[in-house]
Every structure is written in C-alpha cells, then in structure tokens.
C-alpha positions in Angstrom: 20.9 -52.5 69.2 21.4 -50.0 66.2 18.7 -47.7 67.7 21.3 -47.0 70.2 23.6 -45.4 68.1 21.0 -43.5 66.1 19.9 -42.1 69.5 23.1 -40.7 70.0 23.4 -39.4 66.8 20.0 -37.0 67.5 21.6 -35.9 71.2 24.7 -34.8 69.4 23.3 -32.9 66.8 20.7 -31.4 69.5 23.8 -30.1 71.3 25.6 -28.4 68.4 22.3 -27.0 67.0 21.6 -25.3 70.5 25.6 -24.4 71.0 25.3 -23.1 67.3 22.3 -20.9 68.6 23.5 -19.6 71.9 27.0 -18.5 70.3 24.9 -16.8 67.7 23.2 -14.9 70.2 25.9 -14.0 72.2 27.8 -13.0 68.9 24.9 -10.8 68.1 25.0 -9.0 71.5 28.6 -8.2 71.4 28.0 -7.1 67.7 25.4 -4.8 69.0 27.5 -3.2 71.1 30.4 -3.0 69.4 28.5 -0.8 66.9 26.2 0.9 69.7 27.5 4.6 69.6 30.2 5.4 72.4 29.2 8.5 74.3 32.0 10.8 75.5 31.8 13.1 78.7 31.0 17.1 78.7 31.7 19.2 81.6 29.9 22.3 82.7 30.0 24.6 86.0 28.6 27.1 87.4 30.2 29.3 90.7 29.1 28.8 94.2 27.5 32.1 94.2 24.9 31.2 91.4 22.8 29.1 93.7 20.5 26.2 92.7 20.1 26.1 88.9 17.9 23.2 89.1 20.1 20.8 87.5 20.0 17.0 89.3 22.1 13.7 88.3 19.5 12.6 84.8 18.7 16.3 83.9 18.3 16.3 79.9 20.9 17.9 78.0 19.9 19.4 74.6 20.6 21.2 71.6 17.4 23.5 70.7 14.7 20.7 71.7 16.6 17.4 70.7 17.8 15.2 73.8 21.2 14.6 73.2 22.8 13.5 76.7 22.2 13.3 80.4 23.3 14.4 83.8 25.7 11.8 85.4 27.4 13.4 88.0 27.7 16.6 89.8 30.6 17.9 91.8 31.0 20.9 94.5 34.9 22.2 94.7 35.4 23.8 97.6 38.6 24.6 96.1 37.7 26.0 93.1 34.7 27.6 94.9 32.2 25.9 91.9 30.1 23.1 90.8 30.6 20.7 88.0 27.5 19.2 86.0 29.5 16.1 84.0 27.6 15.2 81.3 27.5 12.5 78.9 26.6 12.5 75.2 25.1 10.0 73.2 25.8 11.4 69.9 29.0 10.9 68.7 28.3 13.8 66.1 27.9 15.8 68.7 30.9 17.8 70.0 31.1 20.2 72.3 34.0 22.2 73.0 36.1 24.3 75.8 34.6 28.0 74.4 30.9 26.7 74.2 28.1 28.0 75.6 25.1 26.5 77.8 22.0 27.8 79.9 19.3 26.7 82.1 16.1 28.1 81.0 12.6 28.0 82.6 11.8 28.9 86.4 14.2 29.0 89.2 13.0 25.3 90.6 12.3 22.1 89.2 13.4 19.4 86.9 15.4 22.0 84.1 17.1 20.9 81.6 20.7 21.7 80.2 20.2 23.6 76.9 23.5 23.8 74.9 23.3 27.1 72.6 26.7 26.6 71.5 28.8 23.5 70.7 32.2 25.7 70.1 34.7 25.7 68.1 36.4 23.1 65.9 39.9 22.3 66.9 39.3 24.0 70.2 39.9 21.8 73.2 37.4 19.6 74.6 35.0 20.9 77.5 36.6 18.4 80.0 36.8 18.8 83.6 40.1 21.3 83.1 38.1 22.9 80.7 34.7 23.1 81.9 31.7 25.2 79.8 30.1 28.0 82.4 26.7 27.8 82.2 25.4 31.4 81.9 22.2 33.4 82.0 21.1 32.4 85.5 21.5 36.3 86.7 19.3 37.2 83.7 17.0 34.1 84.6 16.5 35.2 88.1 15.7 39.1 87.2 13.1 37.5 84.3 11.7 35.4 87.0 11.7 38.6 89.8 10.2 41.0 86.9 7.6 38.2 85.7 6.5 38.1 89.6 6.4 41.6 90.4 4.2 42.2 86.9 1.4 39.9 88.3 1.8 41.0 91.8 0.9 44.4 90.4 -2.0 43.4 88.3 -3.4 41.2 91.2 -2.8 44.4 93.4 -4.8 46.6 90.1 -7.7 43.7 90.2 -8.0 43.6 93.8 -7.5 47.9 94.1 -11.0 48.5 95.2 -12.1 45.6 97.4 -8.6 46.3 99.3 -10.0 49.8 99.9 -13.3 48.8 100.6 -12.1 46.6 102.8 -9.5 49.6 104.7 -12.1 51.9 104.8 -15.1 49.6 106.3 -12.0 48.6 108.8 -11.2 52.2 109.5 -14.7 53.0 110.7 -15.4 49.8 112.3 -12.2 51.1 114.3 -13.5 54.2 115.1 -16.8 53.5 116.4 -15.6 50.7 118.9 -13.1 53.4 119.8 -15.8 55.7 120.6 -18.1 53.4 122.0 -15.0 51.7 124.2 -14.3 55.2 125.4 -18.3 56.3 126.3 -18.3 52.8 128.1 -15.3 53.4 130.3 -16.5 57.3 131.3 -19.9 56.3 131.9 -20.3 52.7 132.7 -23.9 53.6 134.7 -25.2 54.5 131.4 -25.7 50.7 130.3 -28.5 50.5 133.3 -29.5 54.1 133.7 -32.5 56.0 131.6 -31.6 59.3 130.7 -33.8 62.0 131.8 -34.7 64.6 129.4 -32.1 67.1 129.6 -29.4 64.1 129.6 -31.1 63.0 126.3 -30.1 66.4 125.2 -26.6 66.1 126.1 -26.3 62.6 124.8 -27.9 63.9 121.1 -24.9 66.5 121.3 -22.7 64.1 122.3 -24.0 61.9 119.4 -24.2 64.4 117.2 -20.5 65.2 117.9 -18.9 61.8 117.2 -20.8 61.5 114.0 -19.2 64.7 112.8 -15.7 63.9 113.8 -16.1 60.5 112.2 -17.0 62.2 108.7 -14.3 64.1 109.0 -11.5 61.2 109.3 -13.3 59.5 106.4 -13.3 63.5 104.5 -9.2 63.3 105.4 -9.2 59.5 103.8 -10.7 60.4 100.7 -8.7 63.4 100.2 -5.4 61.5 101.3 -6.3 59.0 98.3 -6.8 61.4 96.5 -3.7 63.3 96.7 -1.4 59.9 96.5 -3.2 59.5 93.4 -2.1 62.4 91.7 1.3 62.6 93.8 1.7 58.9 91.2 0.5 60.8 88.1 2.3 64.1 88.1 1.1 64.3 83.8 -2.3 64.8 85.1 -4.8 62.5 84.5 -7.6 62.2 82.1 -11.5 63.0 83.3 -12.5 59.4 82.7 -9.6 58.4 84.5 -11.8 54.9 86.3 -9.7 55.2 89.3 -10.3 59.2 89.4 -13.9 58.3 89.0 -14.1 56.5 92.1 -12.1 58.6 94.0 -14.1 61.4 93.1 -17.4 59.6 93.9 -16.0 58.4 97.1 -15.4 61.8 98.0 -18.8 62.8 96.9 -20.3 60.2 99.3 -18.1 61.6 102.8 -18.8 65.2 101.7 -22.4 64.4 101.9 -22.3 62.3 105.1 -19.8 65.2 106.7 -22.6 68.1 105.7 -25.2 66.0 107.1 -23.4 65.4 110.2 -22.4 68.8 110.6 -26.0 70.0 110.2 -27.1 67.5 112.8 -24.3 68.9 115.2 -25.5 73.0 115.2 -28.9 71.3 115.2 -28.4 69.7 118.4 -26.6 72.8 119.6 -29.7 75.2 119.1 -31.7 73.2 121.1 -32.4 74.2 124.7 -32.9 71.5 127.3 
C-alpha cells in the first residue's frame, strides 16, 4: 500500500516539471517577440503616366546594397491618377521621411528593387500614405535604357556593315537577271525548243551582250550611290585608310572593270556582220 502514494507523488511532480517547461517555452516566445524589432510602414508613388517600374508585392527595398524592407502592398488611385508601393521596414533605425528620395535602377523589366537614396529629413513628417516619397529617375532610366539599345544596335549594324551589303548587292543582281530572263521568256517563249540559226546567234550575242552592259551599269550606279551616302555622312572628309572608303573604293574598282568589259563585248558584237 505505501507504493501507491509514492506513485502519485512521481505523476505530480512529472506534471509540474512538464507545465514548468511548456510555460517556459511559451514565456520565451512571447519574450522573443516582445524584443523582435517592430517594423513601421513607408509609402512611395509613382504617376500613372510612368508605366511599369518593375516593382511587385516582396520587391527589396534598400539603402545602397543593404536590404532593409519589402514590398507589401501596392495601390492604383484612379483618383489621384498614381500608384502607391507601401513598404515596410525592418529597421527601426531606419527612418524615412516625407522629402526623401527613392529610384528603381536596373532595366525597364524584371524583379527591381526599391533603392532609397535618401532617407529625408529629421523632424520632417513621415512618408505615410498622405505623404508619399515619388520615386524618381524612371524618365532618365528609360532614355539610359533607349540610348544603351540604340549603341548596340549600331555596332551590330557596324559588325554586320559588309555582309548586309554583300548580301543587297548579290540580291540586286539576282533580281536583275530573273528580270531579264522573265522578260526574254515571255517575248520569245519558242526560244526554249528552237535552235538558232546563225544570223539569230548573232542577234542573241547582241542581245546578250546588251543586258550584260546595262547590268554593269546598275551595279556602276550602286557603287557610286554608296559612295556618295558615305561622304554625304562624313562632310570633314575622310581619311585615305578610311576601311569603309577602302571597300567602297575597291568595290568600285571591281564594277568599273566588269562595266569596261561588258561594254567592250557590246561594240564587239556590234562590228560583227551576220
């Protein structure tokens, strides 16, 4: 019988141990909290003309590089005719106020975060939502972004300058000989199952002779087009070793030569007699 008791004694003690424990624990917790930092709420906006500025609900907001807040809410006013980013900051040493400044750097899309360049003054109200922080810079962002784009665009164009005219000109007189050929085809249709006689071979070497003369001269007028547009863009004057004057030069080297050729085979074919 006196184990009885004794048992009892251990269950009791069991139960005020673990209720000792669990309102330890739960003391701790609150504790923790109680001395967890309280963050307090920033507001920024930007006007309904701005656009997207790449801002979403968890965006970063930071001072230089550190993370000091988030994103927790945005808000269009029609009213107003603006959007406001509410933010909210996790340092209470942090304080931002009614004449600070913000920006969104980076590219026009994406996940950007909310860069505070200036937390304001002291004794200045609070940026609340009745006194929201504009976040500036986008117009200067965008025009970055434009000028950034049109810089590579123009070296791609500088890089890619003589296959794109390669390519125009082989396009060009591709063009012109299924032009010819399309029109000689449509005249004379008989002449894809006929053989010339001899005085017919005569006519067709004029007739050859002919096209190959008026197709050095349209290349003669490219050359010397590209040639003018290039000094119409350089009114200084260029330089001798000029790269792009090079190849103009020696591309106009090349159709002079073909054009003389063709030309002589033209009064050749003329002096002939049937």
């Amino acid at each position: 019988m006196p184990a009885k008791p004794h048992s009892e004694l251990k269950a009791g003690f069991f139960v005020i141990v673990s209720f000792a424990v669990l309102l330890a624990v739960v003391l701790w917790l609150g504790a923790a909290d109680i001395f967890k930092p309280v963050p307090h709420e920033a507001v920024f906006f930007v006007s309904e003309s701005a656009g997207s500025v790449g801002l979403k609900v968890g965006s970063v907001v930071q001072v230089n590089d550190t993370a000091c807040g988030k994103i927790v809410d945005i808000r269009f006013s029609p009213a107003e005719g603006r959007t406001l980013y509410f933010a909210e900051i996790n340092r209470p040493d942090i304080e931002i106020h009614s004449d600070g400044k913000a920006m969104v750097p980076g590219g026009l899309v994406g996940d950007m975060p909310l860069v505070i360049t200036s937390r304001g003054t002291p004794g200045k109200p609070p940026a609340d939502e009745n006194n929201p922080i504009e976040i500036s810079g986008l117009l200067q962002r965008t025009m970055s972004n434009i000028e950034a784009m049109s810089e590579q665009i123009r070296d791609m164009v500088n890089v890619n300058q003589d296959n794109v005219n390669e390519i125009m000109d082989n396009f060009t007189q591709v063009s012109a000989n299924l032009k010819s050929a399309s029109k000689e085809i449509r005249r004379n249709p008989w002449r894809l199952l006929y053989k010339p006689k001899k005085g017919e071979l005569h006519s067709q070497n004029i007739y050859d002779a002919a096209r190959a003369f008026s197709e050095g001269a349209g290349e003669l007028d490219q050359a010397v087009a590209k040639l003018g547009t290039l000094v119409k863009m350089h009114p200084e004057g260029l330089p001798a070793d000029d790269p792009q004057m090079i190849r103009i030069r020696k591309r106009l080297d090349e159709v002079f030569n073909r054009f003389t050729e063709a030309e002589e085979a033209l009064w050749k074919a003329l002096g002939k007699n049937p």
